[in-house]
N, CA, C and O of each residue as an XYZ file, in Angstrom:
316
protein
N     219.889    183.028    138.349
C     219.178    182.058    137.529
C     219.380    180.668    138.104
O     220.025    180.493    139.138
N     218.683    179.443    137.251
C     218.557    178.361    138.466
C     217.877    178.174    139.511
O     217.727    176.978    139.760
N     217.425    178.841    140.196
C     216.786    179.284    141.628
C     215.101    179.529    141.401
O     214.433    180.182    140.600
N     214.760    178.528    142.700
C     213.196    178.881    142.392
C     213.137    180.567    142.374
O     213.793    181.365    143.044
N     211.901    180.851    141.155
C     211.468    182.249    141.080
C     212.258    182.889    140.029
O     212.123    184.027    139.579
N     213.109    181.978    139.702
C     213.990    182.728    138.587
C     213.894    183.244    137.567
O     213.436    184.387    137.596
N     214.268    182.661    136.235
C     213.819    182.947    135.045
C     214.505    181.206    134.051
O     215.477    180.466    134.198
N     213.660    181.244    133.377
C     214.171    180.323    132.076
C     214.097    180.275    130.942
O     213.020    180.778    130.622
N     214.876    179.805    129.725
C     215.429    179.997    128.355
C     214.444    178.733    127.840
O     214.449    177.520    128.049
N     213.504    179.744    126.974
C     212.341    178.370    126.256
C     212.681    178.575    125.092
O     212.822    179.776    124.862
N     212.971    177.594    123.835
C     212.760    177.814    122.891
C     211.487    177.515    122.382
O     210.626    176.741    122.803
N     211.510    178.220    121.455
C     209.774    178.883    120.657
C     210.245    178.270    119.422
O     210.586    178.845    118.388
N     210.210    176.808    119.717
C     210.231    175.922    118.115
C     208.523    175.985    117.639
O     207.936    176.119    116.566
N     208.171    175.833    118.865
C     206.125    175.731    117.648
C     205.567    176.793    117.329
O     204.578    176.840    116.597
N     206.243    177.976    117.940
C     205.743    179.319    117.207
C     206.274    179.505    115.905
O     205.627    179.883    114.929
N     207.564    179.201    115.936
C     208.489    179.382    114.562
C     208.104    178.723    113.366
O     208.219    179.259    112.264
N     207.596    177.438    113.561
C     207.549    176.667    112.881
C     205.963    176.769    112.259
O     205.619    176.683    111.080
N     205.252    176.951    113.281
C     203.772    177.486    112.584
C     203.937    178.995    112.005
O     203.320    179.240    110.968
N     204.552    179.805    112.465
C     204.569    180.717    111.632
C     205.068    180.622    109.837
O     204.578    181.211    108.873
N     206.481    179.414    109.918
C     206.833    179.377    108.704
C     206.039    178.183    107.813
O     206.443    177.828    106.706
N     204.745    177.575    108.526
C     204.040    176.332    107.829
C     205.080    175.029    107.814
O     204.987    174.349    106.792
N     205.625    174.780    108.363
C     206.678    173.693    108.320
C     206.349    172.768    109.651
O     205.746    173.119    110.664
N     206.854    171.644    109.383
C     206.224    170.537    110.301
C     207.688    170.217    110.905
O     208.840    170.551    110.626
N     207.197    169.575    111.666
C     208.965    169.242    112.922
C     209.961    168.339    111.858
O     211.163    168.471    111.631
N     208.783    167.190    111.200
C     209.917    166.502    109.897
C     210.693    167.678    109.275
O     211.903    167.840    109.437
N     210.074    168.304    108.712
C     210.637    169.378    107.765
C     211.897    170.016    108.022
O     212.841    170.164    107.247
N     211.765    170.421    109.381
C     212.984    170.738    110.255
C     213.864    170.309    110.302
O     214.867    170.920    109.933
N     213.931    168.838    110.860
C     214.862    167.597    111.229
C     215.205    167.466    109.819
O     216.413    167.231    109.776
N     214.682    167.509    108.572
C     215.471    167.423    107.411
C     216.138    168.361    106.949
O     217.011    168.029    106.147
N     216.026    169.485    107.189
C     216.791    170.535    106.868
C     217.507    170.857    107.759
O     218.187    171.805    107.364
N     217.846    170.485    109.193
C     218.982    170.750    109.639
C     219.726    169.795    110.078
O     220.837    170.079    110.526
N     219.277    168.455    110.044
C     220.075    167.294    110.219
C     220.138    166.940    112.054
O     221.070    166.307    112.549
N     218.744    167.593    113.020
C     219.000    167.398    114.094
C     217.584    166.324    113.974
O     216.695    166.526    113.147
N     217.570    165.212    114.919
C     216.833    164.171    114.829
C     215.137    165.053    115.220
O     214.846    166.107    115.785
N     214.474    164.123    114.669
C     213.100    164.545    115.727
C     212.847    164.653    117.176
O     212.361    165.590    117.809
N     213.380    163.218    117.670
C     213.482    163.277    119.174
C     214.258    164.145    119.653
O     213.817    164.596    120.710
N     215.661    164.773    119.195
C     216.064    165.896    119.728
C     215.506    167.205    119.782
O     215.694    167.982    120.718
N     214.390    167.594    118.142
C     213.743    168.422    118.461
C     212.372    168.304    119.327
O     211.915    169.288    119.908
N     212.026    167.593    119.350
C     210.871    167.301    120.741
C     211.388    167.748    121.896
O     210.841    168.589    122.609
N     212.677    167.094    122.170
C     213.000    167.706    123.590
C     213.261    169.316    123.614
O     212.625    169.953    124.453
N     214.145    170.012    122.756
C     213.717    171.319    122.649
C     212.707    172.045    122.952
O     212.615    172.968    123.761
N     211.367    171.227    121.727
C     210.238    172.092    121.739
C     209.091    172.061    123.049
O     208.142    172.827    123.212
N     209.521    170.915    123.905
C     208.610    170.411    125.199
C     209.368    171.079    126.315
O     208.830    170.886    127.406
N     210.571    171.882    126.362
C     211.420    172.569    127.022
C     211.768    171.572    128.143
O     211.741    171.942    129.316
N     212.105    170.270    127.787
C     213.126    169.590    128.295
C     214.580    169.619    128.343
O     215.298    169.229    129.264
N     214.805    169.958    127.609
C     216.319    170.587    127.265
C     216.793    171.311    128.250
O     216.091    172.297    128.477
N     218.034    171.163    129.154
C     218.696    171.615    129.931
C     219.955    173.125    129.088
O     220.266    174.246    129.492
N     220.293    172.383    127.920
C     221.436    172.652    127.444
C     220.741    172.889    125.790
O     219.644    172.387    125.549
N     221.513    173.720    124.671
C     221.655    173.753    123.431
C     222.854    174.196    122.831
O     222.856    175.426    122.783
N     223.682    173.787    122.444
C     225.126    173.433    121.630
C     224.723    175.119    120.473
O     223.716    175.563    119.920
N     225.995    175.498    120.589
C     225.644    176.567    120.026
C     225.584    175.966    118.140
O     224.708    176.495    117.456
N     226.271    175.186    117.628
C     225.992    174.450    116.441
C     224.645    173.957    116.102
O     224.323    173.717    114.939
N     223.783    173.790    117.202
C     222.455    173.434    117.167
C     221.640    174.213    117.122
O     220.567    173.968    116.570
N     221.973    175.643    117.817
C     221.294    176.581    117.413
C     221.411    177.553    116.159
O     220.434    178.071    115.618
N     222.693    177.730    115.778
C     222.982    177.742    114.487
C     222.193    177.316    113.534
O     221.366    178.040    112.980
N     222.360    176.264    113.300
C     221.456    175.463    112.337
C     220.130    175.614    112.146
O     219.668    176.057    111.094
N     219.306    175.200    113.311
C     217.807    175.968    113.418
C     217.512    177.518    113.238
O     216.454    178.025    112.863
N     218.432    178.011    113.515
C     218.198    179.810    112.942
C     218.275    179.801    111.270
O     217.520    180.242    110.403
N     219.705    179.002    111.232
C     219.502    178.611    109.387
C     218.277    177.993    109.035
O     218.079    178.680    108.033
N     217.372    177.289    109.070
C     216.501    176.733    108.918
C     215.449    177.466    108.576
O     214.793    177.418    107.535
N     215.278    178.388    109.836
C     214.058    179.020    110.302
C     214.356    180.456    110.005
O     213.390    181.192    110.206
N     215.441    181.044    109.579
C     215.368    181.794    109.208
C     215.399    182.985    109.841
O     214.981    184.001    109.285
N     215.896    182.988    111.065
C     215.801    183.883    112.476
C     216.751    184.466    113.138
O     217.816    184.529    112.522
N     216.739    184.850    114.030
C     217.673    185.120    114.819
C     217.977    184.448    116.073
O     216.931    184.161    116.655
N     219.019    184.090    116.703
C     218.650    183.117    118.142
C     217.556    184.198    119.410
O     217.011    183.728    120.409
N     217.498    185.594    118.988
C     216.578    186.260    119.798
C     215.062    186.018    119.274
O     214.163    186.115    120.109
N     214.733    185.703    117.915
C     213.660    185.104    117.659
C     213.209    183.627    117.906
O     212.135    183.114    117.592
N     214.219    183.098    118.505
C     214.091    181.577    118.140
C     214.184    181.462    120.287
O     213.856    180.362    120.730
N     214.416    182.070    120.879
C     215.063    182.019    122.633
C     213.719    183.148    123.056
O     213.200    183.995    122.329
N     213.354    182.751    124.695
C     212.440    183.644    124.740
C     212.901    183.386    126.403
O     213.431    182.294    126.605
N     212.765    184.170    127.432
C     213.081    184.207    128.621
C     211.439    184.269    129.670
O     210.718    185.264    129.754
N     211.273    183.371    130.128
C     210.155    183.552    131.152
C     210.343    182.939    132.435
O     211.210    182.103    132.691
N     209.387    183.451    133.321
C     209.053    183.346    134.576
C     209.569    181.821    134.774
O     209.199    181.122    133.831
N     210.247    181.188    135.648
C     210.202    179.735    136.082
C     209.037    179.336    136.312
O     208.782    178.396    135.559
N     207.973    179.653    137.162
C     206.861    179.085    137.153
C     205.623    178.978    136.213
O     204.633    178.253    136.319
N     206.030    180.122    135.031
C     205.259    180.036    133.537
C     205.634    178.745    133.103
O     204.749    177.890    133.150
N     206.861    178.381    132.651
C     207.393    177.780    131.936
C     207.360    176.551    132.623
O     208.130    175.799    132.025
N     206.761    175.874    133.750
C     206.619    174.746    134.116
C     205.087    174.128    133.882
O     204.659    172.995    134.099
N     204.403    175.370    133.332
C     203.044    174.321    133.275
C     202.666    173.934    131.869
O     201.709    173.185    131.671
């Protein structure tokens, strides 16, 4: 992993969140992580996620971190 051709860890905040009708505010208020932090999540800028951070958004959302983590192609996940 790391390596062109690899694979990478996207989180699926706008699937989750349209599935449960909830808006990114909604989120950020119920789990106490800012908006701009969830933007970077959901735009798969995020290098890193704190396992407390993912915690929380599974509480939120109601999931599992295998519902909430999705693994794709490096070159999917760049466009």
């Amino acid at each position: 992993m790391g390596e062109q051709g690899s694979t990478r860890i996207r989180v699926r905040i706008d699937q989750m969140l349209q599935q449960r009708s909830m808006t990114l505010t909604e989120l950020s208020q119920r789990t106490g992580i800012s908006i701009v932090n969830l933007s970077v999540l959901k735009n798969d800028r995020a290098r890193a996620i704190r396992f407390t951070t993912l915690e929380s958004l599974c509480d939120a959302l109601e999931c599992t971190p295998g519902d909430l983590l999705e693994v794709v192609p490096a070159d999917v996940s760049e466009l």
